[in-house]
N, CA, C, O and CB atoms as a CASP TS submission, in Angstrom:
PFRMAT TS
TARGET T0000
AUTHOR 0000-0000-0000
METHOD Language model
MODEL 1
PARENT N/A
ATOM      1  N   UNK     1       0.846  -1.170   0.000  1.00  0.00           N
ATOM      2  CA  UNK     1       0.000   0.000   0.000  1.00  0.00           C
ATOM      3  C   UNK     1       0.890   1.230   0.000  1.00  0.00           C
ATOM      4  O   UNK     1       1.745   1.450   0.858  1.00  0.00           O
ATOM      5  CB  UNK     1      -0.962  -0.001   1.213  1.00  0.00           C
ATOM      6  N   UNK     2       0.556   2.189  -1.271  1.00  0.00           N
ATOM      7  CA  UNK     2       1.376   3.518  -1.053  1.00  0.00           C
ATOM      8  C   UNK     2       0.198   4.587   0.036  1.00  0.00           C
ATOM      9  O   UNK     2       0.665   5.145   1.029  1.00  0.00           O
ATOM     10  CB  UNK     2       1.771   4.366  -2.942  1.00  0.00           C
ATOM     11  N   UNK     3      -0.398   4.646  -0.110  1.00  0.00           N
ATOM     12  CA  UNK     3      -1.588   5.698   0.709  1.00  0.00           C
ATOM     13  C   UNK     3      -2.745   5.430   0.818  1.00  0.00           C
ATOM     14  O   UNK     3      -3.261   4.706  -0.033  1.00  0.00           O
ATOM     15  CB  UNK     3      -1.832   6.916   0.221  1.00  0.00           C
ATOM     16  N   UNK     4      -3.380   5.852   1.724  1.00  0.00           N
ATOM     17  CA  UNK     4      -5.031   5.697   2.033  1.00  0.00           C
ATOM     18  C   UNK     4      -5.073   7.170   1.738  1.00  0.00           C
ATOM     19  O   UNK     4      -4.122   7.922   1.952  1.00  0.00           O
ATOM     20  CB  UNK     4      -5.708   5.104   3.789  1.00  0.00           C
ATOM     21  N   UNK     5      -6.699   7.691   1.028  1.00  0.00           N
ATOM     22  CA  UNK     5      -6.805   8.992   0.878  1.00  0.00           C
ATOM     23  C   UNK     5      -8.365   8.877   0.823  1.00  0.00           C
ATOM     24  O   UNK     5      -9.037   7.846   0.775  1.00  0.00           O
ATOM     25  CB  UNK     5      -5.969   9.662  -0.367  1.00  0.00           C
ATOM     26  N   UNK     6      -8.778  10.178   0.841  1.00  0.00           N
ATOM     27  CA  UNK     6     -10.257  10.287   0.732  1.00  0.00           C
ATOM     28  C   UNK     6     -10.397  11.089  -0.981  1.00  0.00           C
ATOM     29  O   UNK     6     -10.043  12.242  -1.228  1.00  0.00           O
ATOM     30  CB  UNK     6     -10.963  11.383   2.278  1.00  0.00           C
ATOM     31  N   UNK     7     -10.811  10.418  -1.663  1.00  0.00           N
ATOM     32  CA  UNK     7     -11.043  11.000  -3.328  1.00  0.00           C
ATOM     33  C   UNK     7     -12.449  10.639  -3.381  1.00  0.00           C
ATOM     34  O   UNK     7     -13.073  10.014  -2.523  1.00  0.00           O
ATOM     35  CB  UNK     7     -10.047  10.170  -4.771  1.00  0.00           C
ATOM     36  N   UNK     8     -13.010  11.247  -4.831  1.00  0.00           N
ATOM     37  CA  UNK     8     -14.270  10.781  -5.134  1.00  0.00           C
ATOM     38  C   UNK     8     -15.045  10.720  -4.375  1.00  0.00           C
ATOM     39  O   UNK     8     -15.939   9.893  -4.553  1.00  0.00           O
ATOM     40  CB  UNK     8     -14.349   9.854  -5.551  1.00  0.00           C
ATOM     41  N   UNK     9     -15.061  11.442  -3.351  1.00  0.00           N
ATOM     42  CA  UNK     9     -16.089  11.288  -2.326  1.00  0.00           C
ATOM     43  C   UNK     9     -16.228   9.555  -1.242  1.00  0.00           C
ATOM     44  O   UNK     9     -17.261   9.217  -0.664  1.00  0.00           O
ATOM     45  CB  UNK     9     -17.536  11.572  -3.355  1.00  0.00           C
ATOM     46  N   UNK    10     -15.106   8.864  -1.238  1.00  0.00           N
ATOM     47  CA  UNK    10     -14.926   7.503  -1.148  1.00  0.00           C
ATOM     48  C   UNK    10     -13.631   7.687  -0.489  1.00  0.00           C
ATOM     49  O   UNK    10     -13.078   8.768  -0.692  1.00  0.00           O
ATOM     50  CB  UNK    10     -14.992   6.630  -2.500  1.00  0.00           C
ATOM     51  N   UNK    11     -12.880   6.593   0.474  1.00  0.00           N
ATOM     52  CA  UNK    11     -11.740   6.531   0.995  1.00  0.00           C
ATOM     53  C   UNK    11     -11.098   5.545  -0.284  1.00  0.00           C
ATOM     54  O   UNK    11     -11.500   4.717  -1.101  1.00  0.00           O
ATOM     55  CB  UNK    11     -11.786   5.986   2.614  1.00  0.00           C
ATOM     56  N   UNK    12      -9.886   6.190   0.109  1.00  0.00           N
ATOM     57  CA  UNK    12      -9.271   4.477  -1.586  1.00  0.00           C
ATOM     58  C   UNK    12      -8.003   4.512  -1.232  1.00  0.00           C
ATOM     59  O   UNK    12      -7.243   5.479  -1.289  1.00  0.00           O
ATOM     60  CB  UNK    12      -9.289   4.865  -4.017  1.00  0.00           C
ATOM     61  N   UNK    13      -7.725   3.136  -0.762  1.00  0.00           N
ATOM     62  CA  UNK    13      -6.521   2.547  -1.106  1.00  0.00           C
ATOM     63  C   UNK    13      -5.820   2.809  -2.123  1.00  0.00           C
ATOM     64  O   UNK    13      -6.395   2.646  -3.199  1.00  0.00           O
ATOM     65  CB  UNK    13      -6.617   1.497  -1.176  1.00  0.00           C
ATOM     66  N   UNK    14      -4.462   3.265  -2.156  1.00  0.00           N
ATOM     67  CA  UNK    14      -3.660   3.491  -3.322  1.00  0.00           C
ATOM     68  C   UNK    14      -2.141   2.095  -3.434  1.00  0.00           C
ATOM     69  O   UNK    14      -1.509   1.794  -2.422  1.00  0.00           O
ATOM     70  CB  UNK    14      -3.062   5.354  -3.071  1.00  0.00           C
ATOM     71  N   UNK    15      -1.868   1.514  -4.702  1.00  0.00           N
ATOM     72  CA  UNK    15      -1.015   0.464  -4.066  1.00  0.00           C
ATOM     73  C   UNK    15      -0.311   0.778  -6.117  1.00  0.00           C
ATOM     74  O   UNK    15      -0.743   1.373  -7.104  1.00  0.00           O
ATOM     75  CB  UNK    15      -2.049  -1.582  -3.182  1.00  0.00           C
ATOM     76  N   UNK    16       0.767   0.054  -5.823  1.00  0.00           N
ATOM     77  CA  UNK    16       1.620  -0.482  -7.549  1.00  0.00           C
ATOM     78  C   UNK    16       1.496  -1.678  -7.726  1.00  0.00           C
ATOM     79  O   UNK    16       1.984  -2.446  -6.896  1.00  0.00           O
ATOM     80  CB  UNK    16       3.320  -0.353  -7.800  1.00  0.00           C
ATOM     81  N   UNK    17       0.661  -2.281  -9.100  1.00  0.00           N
ATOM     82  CA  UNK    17       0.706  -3.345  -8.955  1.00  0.00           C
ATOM     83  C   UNK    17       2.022  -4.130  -9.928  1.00  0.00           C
ATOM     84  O   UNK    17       3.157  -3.653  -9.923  1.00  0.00           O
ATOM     85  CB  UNK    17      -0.650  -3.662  -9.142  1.00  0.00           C
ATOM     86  N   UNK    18       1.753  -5.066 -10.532  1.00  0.00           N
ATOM     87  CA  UNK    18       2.742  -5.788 -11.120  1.00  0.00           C
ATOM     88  C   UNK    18       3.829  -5.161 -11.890  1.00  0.00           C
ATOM     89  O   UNK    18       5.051  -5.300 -11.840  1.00  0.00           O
ATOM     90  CB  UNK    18       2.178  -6.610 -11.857  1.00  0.00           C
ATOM     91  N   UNK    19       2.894  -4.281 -12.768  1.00  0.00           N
ATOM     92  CA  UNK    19       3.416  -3.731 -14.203  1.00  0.00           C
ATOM     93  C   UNK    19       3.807  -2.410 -13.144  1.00  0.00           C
ATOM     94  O   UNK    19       3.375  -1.496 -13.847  1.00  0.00           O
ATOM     95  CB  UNK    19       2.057  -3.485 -15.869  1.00  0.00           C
ATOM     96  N   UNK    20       4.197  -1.919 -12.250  1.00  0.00           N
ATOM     97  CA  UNK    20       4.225  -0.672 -11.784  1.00  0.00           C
ATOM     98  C   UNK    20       3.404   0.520 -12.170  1.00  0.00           C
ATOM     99  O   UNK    20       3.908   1.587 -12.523  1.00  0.00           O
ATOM    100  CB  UNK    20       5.289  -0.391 -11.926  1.00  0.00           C
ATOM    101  N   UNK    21       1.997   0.271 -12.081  1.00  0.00           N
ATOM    102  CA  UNK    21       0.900   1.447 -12.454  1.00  0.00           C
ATOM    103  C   UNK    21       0.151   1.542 -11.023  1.00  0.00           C
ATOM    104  O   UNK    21      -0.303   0.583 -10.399  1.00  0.00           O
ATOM    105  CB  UNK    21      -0.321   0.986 -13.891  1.00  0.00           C
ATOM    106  N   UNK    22       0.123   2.753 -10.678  1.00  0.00           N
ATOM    107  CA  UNK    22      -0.981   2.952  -9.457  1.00  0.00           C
ATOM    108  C   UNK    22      -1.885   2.945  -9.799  1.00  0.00           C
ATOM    109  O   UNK    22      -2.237   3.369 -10.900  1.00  0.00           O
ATOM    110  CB  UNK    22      -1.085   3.932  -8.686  1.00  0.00           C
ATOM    111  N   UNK    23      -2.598   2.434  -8.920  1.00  0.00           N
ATOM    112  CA  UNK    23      -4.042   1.934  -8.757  1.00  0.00           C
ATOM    113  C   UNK    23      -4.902   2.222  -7.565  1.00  0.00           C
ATOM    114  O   UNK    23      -4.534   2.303  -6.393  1.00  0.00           O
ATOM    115  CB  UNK    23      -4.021   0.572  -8.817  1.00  0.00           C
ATOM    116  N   UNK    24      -5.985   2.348  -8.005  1.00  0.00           N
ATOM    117  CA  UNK    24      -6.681   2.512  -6.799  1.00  0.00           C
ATOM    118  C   UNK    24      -7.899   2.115  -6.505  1.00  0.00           C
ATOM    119  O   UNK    24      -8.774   2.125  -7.370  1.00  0.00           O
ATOM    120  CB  UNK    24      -6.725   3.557  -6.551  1.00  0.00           C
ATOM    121  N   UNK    25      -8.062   1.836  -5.643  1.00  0.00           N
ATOM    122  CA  UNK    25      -9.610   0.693  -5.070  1.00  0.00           C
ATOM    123  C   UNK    25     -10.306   1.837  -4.126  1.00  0.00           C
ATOM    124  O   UNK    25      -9.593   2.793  -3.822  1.00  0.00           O
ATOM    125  CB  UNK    25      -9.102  -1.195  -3.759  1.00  0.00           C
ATOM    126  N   UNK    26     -11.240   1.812  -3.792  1.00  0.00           N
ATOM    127  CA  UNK    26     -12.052   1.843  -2.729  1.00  0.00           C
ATOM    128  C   UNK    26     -11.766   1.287  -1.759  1.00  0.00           C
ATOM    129  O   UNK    26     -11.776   0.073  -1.962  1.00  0.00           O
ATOM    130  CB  UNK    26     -13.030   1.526  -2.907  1.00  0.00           C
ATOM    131  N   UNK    27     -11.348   1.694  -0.172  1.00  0.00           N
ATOM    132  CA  UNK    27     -10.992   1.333   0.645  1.00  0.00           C
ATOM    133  C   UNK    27     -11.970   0.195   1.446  1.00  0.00           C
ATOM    134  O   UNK    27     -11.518  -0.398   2.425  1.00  0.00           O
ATOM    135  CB  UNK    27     -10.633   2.374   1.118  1.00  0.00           C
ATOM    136  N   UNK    28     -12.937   0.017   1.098  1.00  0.00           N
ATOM    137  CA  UNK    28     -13.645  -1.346   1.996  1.00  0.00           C
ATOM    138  C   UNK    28     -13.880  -2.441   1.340  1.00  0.00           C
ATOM    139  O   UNK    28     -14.633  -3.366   1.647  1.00  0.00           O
ATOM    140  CB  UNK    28     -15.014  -1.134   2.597  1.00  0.00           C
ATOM    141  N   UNK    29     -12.843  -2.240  -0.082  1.00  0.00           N
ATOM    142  CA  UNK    29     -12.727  -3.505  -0.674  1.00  0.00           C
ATOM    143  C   UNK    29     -11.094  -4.134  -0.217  1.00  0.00           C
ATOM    144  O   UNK    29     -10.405  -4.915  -0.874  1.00  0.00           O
ATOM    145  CB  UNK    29     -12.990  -3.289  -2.418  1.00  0.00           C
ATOM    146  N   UNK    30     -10.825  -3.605   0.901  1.00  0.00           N
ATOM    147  CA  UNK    30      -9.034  -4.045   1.302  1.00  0.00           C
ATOM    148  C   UNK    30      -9.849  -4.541   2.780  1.00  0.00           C
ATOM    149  O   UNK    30     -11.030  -4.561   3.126  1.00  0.00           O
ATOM    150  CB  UNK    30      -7.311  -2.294   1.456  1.00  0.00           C
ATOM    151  N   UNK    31      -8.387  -4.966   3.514  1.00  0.00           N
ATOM    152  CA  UNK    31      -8.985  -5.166   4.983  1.00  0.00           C
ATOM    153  C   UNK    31      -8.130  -3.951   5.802  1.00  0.00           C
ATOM    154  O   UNK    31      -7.687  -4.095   6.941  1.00  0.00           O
ATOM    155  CB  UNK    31      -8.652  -6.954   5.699  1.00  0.00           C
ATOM    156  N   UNK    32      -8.008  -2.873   5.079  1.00  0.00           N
ATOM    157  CA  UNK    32      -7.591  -1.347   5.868  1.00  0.00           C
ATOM    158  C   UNK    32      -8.474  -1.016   6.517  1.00  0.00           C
ATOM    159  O   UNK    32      -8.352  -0.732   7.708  1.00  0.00           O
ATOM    160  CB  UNK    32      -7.301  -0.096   5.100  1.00  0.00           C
ATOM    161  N   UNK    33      -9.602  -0.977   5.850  1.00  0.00           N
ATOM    162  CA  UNK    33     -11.122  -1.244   6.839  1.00  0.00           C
ATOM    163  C   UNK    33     -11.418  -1.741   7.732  1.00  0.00           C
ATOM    164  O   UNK    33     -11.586  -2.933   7.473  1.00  0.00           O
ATOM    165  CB  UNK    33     -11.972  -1.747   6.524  1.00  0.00           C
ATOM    166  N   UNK    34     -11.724  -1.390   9.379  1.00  0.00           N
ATOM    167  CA  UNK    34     -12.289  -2.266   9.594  1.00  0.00           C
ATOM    168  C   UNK    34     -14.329  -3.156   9.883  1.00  0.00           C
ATOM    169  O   UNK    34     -15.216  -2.315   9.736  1.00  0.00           O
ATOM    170  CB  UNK    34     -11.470  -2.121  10.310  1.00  0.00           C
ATOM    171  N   UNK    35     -14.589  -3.894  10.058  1.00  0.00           N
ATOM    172  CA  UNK    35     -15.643  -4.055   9.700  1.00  0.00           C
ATOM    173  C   UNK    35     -16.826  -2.539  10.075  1.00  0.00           C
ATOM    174  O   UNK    35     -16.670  -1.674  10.936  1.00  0.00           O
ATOM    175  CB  UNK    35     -15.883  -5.444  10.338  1.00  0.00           C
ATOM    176  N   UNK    36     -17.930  -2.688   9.089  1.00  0.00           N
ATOM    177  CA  UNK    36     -18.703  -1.571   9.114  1.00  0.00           C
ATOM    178  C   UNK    36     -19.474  -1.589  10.427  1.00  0.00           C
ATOM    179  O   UNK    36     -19.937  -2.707  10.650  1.00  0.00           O
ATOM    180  CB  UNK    36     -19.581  -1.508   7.909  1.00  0.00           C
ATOM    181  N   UNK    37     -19.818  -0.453  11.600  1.00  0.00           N
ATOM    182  CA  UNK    37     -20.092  -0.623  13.124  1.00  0.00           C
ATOM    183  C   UNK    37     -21.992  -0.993  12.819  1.00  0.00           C
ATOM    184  O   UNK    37     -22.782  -1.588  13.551  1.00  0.00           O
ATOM    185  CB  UNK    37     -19.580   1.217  14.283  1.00  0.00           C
ATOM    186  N   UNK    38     -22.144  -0.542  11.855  1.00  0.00           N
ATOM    187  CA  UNK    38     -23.562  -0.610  11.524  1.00  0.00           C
ATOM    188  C   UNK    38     -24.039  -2.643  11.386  1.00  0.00           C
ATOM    189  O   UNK    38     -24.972  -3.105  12.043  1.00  0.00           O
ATOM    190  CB  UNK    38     -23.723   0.472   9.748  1.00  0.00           C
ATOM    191  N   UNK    39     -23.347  -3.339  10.627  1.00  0.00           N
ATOM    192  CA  UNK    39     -22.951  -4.003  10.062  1.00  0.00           C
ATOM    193  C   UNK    39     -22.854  -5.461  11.560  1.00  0.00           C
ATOM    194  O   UNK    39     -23.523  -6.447  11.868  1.00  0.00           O
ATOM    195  CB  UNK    39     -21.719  -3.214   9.231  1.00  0.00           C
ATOM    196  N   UNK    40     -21.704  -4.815  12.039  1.00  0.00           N
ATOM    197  CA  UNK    40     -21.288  -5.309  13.303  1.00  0.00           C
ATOM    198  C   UNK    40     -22.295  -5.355  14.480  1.00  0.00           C
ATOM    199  O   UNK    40     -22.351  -6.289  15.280  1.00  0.00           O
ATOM    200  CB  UNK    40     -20.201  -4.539  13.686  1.00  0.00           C
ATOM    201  N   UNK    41     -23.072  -4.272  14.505  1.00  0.00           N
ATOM    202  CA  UNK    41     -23.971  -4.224  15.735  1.00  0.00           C
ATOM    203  C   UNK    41     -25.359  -5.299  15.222  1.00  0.00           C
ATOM    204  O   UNK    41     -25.963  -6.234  15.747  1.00  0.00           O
ATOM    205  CB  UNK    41     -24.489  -2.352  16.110  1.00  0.00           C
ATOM    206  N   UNK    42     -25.431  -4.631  14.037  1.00  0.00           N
ATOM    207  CA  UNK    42     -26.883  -5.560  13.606  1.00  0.00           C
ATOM    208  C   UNK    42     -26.585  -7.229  13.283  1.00  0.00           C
ATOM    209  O   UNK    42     -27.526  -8.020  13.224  1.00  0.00           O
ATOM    210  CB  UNK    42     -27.623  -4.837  11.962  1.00  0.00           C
ATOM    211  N   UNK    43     -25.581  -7.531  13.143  1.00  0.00           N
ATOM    212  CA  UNK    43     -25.229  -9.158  13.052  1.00  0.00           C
ATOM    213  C   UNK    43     -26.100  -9.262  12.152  1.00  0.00           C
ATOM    214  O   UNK    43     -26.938  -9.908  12.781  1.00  0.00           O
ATOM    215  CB  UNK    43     -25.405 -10.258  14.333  1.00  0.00           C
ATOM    216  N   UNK    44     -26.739  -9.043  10.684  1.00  0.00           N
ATOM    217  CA  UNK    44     -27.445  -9.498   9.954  1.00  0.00           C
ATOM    218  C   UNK    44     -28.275  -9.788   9.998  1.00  0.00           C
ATOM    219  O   UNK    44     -28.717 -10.693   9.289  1.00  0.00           O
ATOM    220  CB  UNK    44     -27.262  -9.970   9.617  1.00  0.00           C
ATOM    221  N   UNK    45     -29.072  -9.013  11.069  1.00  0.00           N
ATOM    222  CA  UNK    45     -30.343  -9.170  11.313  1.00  0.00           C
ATOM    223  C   UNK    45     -31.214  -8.221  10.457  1.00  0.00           C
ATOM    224  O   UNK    45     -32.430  -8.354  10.317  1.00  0.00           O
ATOM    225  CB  UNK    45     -30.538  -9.016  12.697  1.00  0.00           C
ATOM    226  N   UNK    46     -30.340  -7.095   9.814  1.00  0.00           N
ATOM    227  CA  UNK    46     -31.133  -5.816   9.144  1.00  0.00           C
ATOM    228  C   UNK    46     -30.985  -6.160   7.843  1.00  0.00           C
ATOM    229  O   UNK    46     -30.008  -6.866   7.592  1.00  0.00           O
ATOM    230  CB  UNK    46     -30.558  -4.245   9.418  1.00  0.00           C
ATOM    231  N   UNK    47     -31.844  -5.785   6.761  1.00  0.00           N
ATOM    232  CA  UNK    47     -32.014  -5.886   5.606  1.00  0.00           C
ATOM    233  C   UNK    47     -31.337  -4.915   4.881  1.00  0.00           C
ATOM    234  O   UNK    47     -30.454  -5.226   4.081  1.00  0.00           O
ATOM    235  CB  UNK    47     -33.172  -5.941   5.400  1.00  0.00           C
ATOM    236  N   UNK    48     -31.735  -3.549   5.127  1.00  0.00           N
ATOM    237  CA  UNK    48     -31.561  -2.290   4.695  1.00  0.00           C
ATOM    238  C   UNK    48     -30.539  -1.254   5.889  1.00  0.00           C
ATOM    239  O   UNK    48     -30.919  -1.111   7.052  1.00  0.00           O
ATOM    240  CB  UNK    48     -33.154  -1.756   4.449  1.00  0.00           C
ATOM    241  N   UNK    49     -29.287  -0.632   5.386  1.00  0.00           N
ATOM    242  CA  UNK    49     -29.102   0.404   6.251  1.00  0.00           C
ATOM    243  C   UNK    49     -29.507   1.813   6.091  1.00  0.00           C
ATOM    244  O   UNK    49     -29.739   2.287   4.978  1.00  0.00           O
ATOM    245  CB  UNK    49     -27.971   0.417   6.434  1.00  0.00           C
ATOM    246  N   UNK    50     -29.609   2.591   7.348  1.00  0.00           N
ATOM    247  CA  UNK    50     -30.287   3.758   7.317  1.00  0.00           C
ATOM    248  C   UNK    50     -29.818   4.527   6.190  1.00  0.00           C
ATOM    249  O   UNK    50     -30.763   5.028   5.581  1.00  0.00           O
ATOM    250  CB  UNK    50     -30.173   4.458   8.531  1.00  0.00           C
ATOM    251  N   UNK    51     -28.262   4.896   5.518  1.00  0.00           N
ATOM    252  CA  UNK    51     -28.415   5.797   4.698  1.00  0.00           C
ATOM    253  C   UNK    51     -28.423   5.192   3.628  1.00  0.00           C
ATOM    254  O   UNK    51     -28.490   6.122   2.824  1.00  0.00           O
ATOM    255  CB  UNK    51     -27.646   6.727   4.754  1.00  0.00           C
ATOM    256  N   UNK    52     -28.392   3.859   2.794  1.00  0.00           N
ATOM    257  CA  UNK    52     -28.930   3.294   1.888  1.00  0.00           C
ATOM    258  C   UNK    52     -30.388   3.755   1.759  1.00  0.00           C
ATOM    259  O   UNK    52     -30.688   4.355   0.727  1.00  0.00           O
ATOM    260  CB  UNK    52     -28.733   1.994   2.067  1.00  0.00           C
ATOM    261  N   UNK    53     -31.434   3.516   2.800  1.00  0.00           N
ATOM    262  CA  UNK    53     -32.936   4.061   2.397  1.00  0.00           C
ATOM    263  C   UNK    53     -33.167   5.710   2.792  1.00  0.00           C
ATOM    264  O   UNK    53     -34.293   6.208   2.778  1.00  0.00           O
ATOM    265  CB  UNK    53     -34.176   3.079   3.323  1.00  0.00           C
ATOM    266  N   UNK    54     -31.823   6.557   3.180  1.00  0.00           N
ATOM    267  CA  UNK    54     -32.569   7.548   2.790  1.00  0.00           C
ATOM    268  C   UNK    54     -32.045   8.002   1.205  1.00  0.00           C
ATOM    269  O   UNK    54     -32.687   8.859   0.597  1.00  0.00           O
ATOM    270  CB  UNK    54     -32.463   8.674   3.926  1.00  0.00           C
ATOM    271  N   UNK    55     -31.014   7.455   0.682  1.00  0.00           N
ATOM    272  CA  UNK    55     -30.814   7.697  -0.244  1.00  0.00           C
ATOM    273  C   UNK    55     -31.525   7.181  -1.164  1.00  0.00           C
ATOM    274  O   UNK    55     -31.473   7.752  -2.253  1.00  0.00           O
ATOM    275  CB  UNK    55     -29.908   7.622  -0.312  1.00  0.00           C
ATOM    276  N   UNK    56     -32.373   6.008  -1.043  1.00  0.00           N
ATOM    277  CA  UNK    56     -33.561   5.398  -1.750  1.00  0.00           C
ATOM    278  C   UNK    56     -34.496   6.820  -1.944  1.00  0.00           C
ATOM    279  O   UNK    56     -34.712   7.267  -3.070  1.00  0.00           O
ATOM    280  CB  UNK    56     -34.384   4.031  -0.730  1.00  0.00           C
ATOM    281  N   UNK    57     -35.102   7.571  -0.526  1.00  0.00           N
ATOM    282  CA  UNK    57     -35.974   8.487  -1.276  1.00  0.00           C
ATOM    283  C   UNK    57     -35.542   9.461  -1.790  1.00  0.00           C
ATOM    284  O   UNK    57     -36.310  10.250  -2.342  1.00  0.00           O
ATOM    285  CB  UNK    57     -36.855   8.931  -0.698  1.00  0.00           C
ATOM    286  N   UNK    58     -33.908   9.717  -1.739  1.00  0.00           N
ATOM    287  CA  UNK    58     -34.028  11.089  -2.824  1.00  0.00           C
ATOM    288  C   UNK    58     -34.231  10.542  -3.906  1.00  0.00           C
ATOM    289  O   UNK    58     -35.156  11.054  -4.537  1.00  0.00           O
ATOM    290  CB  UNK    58     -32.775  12.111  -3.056  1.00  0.00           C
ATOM    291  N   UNK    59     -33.402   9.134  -4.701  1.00  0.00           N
ATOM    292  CA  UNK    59     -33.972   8.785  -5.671  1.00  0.00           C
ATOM    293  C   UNK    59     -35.597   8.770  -6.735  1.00  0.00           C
ATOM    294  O   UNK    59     -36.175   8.986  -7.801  1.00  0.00           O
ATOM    295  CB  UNK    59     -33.625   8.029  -5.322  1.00  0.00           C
ATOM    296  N   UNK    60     -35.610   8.435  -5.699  1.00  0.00           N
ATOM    297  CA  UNK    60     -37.808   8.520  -5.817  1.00  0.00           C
ATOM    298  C   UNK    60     -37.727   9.473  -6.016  1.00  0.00           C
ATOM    299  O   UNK    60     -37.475   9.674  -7.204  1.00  0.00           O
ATOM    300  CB  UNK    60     -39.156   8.313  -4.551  1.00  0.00           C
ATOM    301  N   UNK    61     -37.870  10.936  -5.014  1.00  0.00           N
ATOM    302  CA  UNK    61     -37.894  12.099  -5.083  1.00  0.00           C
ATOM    303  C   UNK    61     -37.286  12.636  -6.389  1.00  0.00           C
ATOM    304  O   UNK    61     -38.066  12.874  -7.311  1.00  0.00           O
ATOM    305  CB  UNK    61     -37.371  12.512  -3.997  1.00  0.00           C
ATOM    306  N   UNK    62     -36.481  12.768  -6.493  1.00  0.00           N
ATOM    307  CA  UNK    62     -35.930  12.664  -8.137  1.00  0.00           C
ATOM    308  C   UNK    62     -36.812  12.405  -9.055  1.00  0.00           C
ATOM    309  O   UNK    62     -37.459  13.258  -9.664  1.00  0.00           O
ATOM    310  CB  UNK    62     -34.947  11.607  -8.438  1.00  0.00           C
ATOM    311  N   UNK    63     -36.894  11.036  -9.223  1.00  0.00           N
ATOM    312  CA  UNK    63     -37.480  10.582 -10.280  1.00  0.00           C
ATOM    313  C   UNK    63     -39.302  11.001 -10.160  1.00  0.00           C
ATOM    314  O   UNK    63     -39.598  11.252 -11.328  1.00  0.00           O
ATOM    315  CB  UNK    63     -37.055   8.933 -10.320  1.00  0.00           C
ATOM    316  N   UNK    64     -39.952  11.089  -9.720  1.00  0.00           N
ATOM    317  CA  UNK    64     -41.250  11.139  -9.541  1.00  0.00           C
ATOM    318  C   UNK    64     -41.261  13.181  -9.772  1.00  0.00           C
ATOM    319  O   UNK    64     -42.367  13.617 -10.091  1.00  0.00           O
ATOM    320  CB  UNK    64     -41.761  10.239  -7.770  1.00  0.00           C
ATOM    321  N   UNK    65     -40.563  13.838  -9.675  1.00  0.00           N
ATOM    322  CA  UNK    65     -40.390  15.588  -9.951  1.00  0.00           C
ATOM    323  C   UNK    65     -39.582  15.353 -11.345  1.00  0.00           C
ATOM    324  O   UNK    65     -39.130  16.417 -11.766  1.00  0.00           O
ATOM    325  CB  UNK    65     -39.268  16.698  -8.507  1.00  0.00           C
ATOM    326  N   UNK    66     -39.337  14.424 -12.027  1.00  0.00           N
ATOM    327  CA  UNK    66     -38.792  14.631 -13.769  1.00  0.00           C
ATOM    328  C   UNK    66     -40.874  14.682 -14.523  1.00  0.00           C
ATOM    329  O   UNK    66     -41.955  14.128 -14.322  1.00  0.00           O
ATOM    330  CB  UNK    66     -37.319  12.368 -14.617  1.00  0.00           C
ATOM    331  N   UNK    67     -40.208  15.817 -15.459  1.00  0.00           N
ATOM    332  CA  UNK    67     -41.586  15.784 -16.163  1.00  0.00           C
ATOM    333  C   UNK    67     -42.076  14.068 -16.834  1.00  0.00           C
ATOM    334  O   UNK    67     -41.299  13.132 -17.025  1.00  0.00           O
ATOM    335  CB  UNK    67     -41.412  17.032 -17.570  1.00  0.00           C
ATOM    336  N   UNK    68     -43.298  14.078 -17.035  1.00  0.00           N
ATOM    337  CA  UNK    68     -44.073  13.020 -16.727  1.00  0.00           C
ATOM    338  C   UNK    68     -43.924  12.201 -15.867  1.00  0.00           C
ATOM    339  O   UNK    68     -44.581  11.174 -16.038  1.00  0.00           O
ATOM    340  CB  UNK    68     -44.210  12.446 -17.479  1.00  0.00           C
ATOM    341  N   UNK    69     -43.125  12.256 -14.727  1.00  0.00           N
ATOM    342  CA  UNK    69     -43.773  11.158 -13.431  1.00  0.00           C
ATOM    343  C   UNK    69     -44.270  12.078 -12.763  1.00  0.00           C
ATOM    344  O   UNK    69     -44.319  13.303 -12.876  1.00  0.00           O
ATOM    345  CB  UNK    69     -42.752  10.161 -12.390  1.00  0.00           C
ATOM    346  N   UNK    70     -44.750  11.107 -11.829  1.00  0.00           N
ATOM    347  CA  UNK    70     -45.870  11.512 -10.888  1.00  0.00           C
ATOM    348  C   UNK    70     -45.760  12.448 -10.182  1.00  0.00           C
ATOM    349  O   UNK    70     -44.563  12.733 -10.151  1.00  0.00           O
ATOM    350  CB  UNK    70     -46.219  10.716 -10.100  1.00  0.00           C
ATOM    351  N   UNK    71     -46.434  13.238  -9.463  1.00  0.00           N
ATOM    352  CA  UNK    71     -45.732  14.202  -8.555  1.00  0.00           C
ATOM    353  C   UNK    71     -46.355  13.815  -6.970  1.00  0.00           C
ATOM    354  O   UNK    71     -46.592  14.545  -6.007  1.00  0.00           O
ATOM    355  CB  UNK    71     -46.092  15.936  -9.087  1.00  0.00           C
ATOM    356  N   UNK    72     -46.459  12.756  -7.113  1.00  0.00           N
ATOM    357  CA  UNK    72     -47.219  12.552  -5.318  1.00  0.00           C
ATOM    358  C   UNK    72     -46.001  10.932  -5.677  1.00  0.00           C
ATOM    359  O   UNK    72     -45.667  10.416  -6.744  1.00  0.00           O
ATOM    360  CB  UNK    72     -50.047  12.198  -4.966  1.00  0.00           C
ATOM    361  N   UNK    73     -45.643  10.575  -4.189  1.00  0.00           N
ATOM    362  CA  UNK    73     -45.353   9.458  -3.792  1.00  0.00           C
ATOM    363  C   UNK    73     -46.415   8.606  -2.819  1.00  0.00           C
ATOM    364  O   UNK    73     -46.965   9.163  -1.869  1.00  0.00           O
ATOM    365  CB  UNK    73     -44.177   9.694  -3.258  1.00  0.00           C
ATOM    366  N   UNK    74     -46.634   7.287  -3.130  1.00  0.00           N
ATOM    367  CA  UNK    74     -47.995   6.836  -2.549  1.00  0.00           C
ATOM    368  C   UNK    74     -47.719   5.945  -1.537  1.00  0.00           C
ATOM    369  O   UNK    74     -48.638   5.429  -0.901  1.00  0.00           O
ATOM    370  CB  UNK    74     -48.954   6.166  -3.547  1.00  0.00           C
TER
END
């Protein structure tokens, strides 16, 4: 690993791989991470996490205010 950084709005691992080209991942695809506390507390008992579904309704919200959808959510 050359650096951990925050880019793209995302933490990312920075590393050289074979051919000597940097590269870079998303940091919770390494084990620099450690497990998510959300994740950890719920033991897989939760389906959905909280900012996964609020980001579900801006989506909606979005899409339902583009001309021809709907303008009420039901």
């Amino acid at each position: 690993m050359i650096t951990y950084r925050h880019n793209w709005g995302e933490h990312r691992v920075y590393f050289y791989d074979k051919k000597k080209r940097l590269i870079s991942v998303p940091a919770e695809w390494t084990s620099v991470v450690g497990e998510d506390a959300f994740v950890k507390v719920s033991a897989g008992r939760c389906l959905f996490r909280v900012e996964d579904l609020l980001e579900l309704i801006k989506l909606i919200r979005n899409l339902t205010e583009m001309p021809g959808g709907s303008n009420k959510i039901e």
